[in-house]
VOPAGU-2260 file (C-alpha; in pm, 1 decimal, decimal comma):
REM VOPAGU-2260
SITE   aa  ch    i         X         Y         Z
SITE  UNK   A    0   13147,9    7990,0   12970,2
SITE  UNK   A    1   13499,3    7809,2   12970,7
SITE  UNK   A    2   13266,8    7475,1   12892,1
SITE  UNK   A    3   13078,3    7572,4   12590,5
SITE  UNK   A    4   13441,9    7761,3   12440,4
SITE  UNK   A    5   13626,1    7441,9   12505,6
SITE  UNK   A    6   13366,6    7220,3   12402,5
SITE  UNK   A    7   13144,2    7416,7   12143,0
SITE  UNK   A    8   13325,2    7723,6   12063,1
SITE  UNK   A    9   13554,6    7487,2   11817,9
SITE  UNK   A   10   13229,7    7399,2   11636,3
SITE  UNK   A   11   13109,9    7565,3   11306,9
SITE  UNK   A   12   12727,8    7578,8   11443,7
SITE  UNK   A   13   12744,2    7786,7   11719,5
SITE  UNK   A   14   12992,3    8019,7   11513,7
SITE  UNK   A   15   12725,6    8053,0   11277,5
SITE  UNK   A   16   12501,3    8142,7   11520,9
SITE  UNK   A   17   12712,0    8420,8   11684,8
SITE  UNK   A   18   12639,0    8759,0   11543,1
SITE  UNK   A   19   12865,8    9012,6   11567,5
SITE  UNK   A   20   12847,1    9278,3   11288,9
SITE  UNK   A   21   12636,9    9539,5   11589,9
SITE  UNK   A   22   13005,6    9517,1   11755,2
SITE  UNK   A   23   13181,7    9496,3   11469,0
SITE  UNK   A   24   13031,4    9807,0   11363,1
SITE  UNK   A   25   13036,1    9994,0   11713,1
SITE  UNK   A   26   13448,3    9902,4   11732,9
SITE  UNK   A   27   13467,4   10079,6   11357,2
SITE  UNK   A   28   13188,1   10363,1   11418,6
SITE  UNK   A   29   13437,4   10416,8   11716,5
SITE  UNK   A   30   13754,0   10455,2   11561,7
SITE  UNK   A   31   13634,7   10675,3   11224,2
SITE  UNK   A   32   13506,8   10913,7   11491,3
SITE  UNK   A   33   13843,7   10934,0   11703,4
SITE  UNK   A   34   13697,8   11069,4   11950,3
SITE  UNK   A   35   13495,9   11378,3   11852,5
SITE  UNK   A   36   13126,7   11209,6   11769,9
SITE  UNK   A   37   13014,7   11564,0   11800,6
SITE  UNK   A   38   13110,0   11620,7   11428,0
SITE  UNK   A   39   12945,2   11332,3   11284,1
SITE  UNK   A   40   12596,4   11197,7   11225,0
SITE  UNK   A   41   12547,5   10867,0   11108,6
SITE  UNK   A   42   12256,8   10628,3   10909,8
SITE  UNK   A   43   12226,4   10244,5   11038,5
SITE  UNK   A   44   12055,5   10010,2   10833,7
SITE  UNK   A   45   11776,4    9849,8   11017,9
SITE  UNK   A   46   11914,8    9595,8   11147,3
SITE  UNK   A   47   12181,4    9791,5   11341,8
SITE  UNK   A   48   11904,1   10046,2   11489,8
SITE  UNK   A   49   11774,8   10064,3   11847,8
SITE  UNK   A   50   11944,4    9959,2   12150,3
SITE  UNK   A   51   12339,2    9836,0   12028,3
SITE  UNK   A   52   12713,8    9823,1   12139,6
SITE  UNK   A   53   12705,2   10169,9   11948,9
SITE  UNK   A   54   12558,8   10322,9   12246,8
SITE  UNK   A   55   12785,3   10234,3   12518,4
SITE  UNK   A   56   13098,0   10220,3   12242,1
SITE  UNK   A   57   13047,8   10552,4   12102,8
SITE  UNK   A   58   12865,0   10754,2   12388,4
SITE  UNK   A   59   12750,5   11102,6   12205,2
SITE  UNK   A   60   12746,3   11014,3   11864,4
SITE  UNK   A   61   12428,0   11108,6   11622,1
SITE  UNK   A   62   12240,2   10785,4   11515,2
SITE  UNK   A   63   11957,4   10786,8   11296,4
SITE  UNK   A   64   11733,1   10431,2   11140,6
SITE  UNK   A   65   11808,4   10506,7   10755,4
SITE  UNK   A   66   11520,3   10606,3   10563,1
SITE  UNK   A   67   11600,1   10576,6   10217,9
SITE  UNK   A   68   11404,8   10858,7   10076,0
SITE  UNK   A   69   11474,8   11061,3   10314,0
SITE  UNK   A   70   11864,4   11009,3   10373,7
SITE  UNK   A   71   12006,1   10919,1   10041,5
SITE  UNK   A   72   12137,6   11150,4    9918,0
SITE  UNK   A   73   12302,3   11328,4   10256,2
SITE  UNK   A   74   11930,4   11552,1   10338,5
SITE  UNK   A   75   12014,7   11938,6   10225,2
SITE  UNK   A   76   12032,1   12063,0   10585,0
SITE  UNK   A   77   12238,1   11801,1   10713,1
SITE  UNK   A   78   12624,7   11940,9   10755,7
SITE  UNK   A   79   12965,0   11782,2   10939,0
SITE  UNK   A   80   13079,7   11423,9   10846,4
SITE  UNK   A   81   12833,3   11183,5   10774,4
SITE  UNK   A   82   12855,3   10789,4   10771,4
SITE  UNK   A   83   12641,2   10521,5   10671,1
SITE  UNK   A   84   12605,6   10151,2   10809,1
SITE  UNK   A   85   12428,8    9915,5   10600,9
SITE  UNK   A   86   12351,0    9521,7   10596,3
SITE  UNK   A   87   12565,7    9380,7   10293,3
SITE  UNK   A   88   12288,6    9321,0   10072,4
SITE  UNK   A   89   12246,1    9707,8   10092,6
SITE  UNK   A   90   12546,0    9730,6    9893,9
SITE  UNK   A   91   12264,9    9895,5    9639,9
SITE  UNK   A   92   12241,3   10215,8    9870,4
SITE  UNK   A   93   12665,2   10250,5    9899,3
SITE  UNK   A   94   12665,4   10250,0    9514,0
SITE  UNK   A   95   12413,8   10551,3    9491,6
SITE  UNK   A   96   12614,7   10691,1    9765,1
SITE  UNK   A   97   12916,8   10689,9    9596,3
SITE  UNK   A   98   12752,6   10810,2    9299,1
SITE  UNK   A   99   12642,3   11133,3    9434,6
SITE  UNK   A  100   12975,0   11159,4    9629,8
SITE  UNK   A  101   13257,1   11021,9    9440,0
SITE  UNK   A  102   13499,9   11057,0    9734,5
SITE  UNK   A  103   13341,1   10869,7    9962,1
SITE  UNK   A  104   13501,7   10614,2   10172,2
SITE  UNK   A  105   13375,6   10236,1   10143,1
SITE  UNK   A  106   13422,8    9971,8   10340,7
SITE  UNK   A  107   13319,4    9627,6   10316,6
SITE  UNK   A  108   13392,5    9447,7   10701,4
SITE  UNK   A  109   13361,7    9051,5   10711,9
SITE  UNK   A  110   13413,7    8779,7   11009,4
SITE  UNK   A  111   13709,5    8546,0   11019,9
SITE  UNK   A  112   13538,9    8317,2   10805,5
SITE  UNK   A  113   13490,9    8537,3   10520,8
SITE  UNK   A  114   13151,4    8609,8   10624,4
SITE  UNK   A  115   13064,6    8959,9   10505,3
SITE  UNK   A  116   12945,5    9186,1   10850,3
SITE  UNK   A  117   12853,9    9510,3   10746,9
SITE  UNK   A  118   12897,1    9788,3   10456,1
SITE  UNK   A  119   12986,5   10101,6   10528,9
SITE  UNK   A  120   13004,9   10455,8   10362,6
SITE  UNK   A  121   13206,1   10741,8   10497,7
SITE  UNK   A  122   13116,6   11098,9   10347,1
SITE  UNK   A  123   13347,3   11372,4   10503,8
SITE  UNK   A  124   13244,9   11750,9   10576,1
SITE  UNK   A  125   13378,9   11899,2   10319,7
SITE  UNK   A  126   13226,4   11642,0   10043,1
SITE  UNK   A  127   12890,7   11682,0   10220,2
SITE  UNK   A  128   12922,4   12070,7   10212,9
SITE  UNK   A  129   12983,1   12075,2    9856,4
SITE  UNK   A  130   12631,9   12220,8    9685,4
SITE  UNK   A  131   12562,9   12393,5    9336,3
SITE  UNK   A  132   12548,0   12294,4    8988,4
SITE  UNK   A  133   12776,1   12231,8    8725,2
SITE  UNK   A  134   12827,2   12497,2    8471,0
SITE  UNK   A  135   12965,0   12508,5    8098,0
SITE  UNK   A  136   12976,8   12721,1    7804,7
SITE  UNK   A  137   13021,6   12703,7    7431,5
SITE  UNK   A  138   13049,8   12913,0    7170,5
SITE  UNK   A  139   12787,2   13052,0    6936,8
SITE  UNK   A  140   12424,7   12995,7    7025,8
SITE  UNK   A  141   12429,5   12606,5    7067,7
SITE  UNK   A  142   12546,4   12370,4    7351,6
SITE  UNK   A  143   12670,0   12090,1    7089,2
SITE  UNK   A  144   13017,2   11926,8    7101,8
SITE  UNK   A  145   13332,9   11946,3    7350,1
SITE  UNK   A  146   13213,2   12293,4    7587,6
SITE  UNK   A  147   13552,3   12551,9    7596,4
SITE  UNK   A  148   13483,0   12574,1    8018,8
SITE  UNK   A  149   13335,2   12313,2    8253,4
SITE  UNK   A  150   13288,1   12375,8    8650,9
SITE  UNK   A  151   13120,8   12311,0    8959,1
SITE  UNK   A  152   12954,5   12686,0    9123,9
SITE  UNK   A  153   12847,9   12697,6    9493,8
SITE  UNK   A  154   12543,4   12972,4    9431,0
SITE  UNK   A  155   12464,4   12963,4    9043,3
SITE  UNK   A  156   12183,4   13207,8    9107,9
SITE  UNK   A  157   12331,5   13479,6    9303,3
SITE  UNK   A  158   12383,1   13889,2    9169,3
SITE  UNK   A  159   12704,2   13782,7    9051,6
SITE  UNK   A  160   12714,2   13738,8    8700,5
SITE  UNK   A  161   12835,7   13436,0    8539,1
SITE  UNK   A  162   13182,6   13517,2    8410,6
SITE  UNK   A  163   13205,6   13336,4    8058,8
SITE  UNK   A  164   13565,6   13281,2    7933,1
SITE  UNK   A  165   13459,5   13353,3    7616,8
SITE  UNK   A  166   13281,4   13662,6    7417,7
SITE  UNK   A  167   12903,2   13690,6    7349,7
SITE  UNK   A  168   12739,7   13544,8    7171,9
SITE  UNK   A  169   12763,4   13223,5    7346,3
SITE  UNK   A  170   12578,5   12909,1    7526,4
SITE  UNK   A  171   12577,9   12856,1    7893,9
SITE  UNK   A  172   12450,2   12563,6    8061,4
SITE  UNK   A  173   12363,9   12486,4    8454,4
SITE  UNK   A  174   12270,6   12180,8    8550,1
SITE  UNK   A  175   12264,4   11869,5    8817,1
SITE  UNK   A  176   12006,1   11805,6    9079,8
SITE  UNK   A  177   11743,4   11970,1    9243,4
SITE  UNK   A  178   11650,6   11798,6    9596,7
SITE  UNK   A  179   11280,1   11828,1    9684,8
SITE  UNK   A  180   11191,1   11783,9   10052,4
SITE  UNK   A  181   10816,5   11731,4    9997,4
SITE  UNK   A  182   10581,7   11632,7    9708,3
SITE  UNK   A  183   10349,4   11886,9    9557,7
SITE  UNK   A  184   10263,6   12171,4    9313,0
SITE  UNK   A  185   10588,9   12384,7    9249,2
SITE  UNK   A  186   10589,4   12687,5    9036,2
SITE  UNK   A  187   10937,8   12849,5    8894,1
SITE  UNK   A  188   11028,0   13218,2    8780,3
SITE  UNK   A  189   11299,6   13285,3    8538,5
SITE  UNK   A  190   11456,2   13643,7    8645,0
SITE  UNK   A  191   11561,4   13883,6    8295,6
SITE  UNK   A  192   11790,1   13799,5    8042,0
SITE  UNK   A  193   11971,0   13986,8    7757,0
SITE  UNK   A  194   11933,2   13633,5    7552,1
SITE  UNK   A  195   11699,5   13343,2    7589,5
SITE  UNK   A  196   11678,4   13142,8    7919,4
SITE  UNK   A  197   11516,6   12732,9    7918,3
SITE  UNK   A  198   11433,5   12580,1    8249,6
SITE  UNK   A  199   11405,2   12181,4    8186,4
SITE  UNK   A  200   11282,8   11919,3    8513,3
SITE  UNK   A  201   11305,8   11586,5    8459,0
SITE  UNK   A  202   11452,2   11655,0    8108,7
SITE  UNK   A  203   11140,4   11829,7    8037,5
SITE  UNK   A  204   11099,6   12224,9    7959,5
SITE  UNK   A  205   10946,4   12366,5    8254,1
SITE  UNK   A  206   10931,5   12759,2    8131,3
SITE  UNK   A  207   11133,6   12958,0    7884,4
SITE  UNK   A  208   11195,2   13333,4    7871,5
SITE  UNK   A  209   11272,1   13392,1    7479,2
SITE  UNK   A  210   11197,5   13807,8    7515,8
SITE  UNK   A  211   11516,7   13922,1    7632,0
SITE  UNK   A  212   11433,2   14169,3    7946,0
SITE  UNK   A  213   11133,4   13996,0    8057,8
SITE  UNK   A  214   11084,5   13712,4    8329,9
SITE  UNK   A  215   10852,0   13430,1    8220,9
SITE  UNK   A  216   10610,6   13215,2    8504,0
SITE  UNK   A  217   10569,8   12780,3    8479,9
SITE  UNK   A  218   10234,7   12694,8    8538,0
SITE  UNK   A  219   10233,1   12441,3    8839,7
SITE  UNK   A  220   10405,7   12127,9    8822,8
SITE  UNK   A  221   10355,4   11860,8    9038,8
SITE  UNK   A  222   10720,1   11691,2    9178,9
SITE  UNK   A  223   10783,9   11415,1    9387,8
SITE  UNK   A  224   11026,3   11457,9    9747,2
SITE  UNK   A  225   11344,2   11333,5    9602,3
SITE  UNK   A  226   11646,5   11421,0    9375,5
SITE  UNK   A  227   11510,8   11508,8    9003,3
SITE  UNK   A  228   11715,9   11583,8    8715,7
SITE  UNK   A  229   11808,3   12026,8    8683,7
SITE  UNK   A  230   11870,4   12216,2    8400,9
SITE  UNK   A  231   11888,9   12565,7    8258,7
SITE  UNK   A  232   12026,3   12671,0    7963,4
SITE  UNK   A  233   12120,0   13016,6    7827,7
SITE  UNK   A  234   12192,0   13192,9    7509,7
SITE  UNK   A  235   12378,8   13525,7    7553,4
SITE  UNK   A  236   12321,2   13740,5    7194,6
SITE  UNK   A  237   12620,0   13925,0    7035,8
SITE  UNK   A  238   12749,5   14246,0    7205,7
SITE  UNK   A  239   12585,0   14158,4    7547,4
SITE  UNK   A  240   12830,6   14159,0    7866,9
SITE  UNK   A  241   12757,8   13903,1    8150,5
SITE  UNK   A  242   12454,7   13780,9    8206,0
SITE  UNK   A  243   12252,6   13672,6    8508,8
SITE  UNK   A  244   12104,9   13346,1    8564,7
SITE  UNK   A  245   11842,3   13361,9    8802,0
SITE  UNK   A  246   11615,7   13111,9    8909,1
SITE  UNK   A  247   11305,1   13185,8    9163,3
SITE  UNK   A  248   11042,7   12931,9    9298,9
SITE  UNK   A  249   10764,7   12901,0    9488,0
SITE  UNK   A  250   10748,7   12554,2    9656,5
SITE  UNK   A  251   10451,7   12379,5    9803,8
SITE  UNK   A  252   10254,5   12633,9   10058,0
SITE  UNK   A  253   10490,8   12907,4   10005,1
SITE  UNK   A  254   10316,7   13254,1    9914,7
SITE  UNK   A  255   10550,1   13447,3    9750,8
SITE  UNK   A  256   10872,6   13401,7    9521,4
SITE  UNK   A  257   11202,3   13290,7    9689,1
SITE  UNK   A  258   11531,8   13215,4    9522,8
SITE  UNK   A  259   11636,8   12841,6    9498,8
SITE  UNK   A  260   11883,3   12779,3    9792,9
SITE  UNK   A  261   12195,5   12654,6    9690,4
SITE  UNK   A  262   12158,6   12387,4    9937,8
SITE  UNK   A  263   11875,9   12182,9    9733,8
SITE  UNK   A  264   12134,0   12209,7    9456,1
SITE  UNK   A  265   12357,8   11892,0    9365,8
SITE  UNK   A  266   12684,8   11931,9    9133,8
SITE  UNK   A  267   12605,1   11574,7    8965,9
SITE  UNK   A  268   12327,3   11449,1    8785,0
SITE  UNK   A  269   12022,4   11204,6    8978,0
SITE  UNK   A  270   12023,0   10840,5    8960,6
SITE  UNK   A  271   11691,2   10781,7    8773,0
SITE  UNK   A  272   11496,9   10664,7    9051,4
SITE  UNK   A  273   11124,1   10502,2    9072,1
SITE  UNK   A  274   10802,0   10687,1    9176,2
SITE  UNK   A  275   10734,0   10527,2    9584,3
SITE  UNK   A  276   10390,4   10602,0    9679,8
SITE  UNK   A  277   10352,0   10504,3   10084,7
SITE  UNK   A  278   10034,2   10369,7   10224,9
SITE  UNK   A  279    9941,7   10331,6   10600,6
SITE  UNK   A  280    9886,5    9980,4   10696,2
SITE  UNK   A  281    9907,9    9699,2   10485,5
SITE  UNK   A  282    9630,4    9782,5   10245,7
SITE  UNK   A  283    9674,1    9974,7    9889,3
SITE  UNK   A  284    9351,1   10193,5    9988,8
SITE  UNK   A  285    9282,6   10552,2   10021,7
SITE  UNK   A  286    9538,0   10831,5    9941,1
SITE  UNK   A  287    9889,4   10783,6   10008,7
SITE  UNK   A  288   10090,3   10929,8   10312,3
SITE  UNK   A  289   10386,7   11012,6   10088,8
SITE  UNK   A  290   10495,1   10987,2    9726,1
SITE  UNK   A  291   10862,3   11021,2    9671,1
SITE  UNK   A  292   11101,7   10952,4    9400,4
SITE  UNK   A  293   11317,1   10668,3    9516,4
SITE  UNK   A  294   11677,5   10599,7    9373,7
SITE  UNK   A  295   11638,8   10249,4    9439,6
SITE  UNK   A  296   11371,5    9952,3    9523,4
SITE  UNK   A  297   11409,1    9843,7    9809,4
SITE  UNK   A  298   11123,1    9672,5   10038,4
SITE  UNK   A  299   11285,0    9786,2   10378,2
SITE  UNK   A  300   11404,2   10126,7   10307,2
SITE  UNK   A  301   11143,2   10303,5   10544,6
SITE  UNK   A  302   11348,6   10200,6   10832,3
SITE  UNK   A  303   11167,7   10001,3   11157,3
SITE  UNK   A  304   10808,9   10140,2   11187,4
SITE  UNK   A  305   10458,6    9981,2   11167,9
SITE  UNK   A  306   10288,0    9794,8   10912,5
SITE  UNK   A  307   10277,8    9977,2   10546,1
SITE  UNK   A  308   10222,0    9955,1   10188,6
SITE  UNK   A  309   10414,1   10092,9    9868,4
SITE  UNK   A  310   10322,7   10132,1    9505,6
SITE  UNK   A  311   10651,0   10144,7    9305,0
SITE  UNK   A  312   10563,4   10285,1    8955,6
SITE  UNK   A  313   10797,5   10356,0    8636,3
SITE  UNK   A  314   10852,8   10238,1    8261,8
SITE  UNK   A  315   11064,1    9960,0    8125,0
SITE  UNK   A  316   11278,1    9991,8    7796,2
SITE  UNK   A  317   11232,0    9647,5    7577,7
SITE  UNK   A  318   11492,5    9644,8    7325,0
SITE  UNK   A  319   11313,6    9367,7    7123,8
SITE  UNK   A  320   11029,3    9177,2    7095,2
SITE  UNK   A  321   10982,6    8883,1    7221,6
SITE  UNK   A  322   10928,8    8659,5    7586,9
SITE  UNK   A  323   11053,3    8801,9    7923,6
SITE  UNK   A  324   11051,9    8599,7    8262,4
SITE  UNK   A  325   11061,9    8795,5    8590,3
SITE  UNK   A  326   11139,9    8654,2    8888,1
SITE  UNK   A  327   11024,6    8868,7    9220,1
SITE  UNK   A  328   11155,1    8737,3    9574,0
SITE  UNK   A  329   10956,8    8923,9    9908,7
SITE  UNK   A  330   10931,5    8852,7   10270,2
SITE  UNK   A  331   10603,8    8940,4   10300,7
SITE  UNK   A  332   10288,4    9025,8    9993,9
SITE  UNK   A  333   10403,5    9153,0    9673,7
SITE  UNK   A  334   10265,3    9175,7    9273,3
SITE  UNK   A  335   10422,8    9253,8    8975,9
SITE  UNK   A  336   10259,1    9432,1    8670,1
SITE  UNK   A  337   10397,6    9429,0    8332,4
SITE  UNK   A  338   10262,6    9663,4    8028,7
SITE  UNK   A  339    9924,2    9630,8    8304,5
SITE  UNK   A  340    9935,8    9284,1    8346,5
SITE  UNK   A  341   10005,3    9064,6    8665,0
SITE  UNK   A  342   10260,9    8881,7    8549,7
SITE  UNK   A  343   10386,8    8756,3    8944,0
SITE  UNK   A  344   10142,7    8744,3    9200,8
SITE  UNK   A  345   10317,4    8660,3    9581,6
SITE  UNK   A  346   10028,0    8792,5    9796,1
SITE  UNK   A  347   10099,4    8638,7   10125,0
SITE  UNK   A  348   10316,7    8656,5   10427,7
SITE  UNK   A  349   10609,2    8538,4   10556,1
SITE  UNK   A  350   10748,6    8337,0   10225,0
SITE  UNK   A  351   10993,4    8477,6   10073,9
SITE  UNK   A  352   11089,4    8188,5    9796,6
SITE  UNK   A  353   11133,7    8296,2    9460,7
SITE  UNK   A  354   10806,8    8352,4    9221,4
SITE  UNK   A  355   10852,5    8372,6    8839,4
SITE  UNK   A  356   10649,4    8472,7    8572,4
SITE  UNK   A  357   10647,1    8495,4    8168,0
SITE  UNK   A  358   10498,9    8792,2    7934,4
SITE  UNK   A  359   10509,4    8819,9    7574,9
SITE  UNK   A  360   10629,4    9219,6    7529,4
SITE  UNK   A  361   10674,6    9406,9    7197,3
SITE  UNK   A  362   10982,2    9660,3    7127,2
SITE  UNK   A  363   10991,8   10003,9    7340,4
SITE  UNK   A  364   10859,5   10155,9    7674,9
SITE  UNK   A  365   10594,6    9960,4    7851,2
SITE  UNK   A  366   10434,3   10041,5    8207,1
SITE  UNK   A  367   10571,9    9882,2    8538,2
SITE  UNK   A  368   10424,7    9838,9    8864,7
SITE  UNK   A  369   10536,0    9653,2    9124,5
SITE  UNK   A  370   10265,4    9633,7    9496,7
SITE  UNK   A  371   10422,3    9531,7    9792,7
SITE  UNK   A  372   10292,9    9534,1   10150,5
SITE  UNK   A  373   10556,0    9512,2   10480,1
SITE  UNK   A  374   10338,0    9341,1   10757,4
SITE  UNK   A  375   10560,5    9556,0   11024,5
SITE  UNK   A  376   10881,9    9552,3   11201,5
């Protein structure tokens, strides 16, 4: 040992060669905790899971592979300080983090040289606690200019009444993020209003009760696991005195009406994410295992597990006419469609050099699909 440090150690190869974000990570993971790992839970990018200095560093504390469908945002039943520790080209997934939870702590760690280690995200309790929508009201019957009140409320759909700070008639609005668990057929119930009551997913209206006194049903609407855009806006008629918002659903295998837990509710609106669809194996064939909404593309963000294969689907705004080039960089197989056209084709393993392609695309929203397949580990 005193040979190689006296004789290689001074050498920038064998530096390079040394690795120590796992430690580097296990020393900070160690001191955020000070000493109470009961009270935290934390996400490790892939290349910090299994066996690491963590373990015999931090004996106690919560460590889970992150799953990036699964585990960003924090999941709805997750509670106590969280913290995430990500490679530094995952500096994607501290941005959405940071996003959903404006005071959360980042930290960037690097190596003597510069090098950068490890990025890491630090959410406390009471941040990952905070649930519910954001709520404003205007008066008159629209929801158009600067609103007179704007908060955040814990339980938007409980007996209580929202109290308006200003007479009837006037506009409320409710909205934020609604955080599915599992894909499938949903159905939502809008309880009885004095006024008029819109329900809008994805920016799109759901189910409207415009009978004050009666509730109104959606049809079924299929909706990906994942964060999705939540809104509900109210009109409150002249001479009416507070007025309940209340929101019912029936998720996916559920048999009778339940009201929305505040938990699934977010007080900030979704990143607009990409539809996933997860194949078993390396092979685009047969139904997929899972669909989710994704808030970012990322090849690796299933964590360490076997062999699989995603579909990542959603539209691209072209703001004029005229040639695009693409360039798509993978480890292992991937293909990129443009407006249905394969417009980069890197079907093979192990390579992951650049691949460019050209396409001639006209003004507005055009179709875009990108196939990859992740040979395993």
């Amino acid at each position: 040992m005193s040979t190689y440090f006296s004789r290689q150690g001074w050498q920038p190869g064998p530096w390079a060669e040394l690795d120590v974000s796992r430690t580097r990570a296990a020393r900070y993971l160690r001191r955020i905790v000070d000493g109470a790992p009961g009270s935290w839970h934390v996400y490790l990018g892939r290349s910090f899971c299994g066996p690491s200095p963590i373990d015999a560093l931090v004996p106690g504390l919560a460590t889970e592979c992150l799953i990036l469908p699964d585990h960003v945002p924090v999941p709805p039943d997750r509670t106590g300080n969280v913290a995430y520790v990500l490679e530094p080209r995952l500096g994607s997934v501290a941005d959405a983090l940071q996003h959903y939870y404006p005071e959360a702590r980042r930290k960037e760690e690097r190596d003597i040289t510069g090098r950068p280690l490890f990025v890491a995200v630090v959410i406390p309790a009471r941040v990952v606690d905070r649930r519910g929508l954001r709520s404003a009201f205007w008066p008159g019957e629209f929801t158009a200019g600067t609103p007179v009140a704007e908060a955040s409320v814990a339980n938007p759909f409980s007996d209580s009444p929202a109290q308006s700070p200003i007479p009837a008639p006037y506009a409320h609005r409710l909205w934020g993020g609604l955080y599915l668990t599992e894909t499938g057929a949903y159905r939502f119930r809008l309880g009885p209003s004095p006024g008029q009551l819109f329900l809008y997913l994805n920016d799109l209206l759901a189910v409207a009760a415009l009978h004050g006194g009666a509730s109104s049903v959606s049809p079924p609407i299929w909706l990906p696991q994942g964060v999705i855009p939540f809104r509900v806006e109210q009109v409150v008629p002249s001479g009416s005195g507070p007025a309940l918002v209340y929101v019912e659903w029936m998720p996916p295998g559920a048999q009778r009406w339940e009201p929305i837990p505040p938990g699934r509710l977010l007080p900030v609106l979704p990143l607009n994410g990409i539809i996933a669809a997860y194949y078993r194996g390396d092979r685009l064939v047969g139904k997929p295992t899972r669909v989710v909404v994704a808030p970012l593309l990322l090849g690796d963000g299933m964590g360490r597990q076997d062999a699989y294969a995603v579909r990542w689907l959603c539209s691209l705004g072209v703001s004029e006419e005229g040639e695009y080039r693409f360039r798509l960089r993978s480890k292992d197989g991937a293909r990129l469609y443009v407006d249905h056209r394969l417009v980069v084709d890197h079907w093979r393993l192990d390579d992951p050099s650049p691949q460019e392609g050209m396409i001639s695309l006209k003004q507005g929203w055009v179709p875009v699909e990108l196939r990859y397949f992740n040979s395993g580990g």
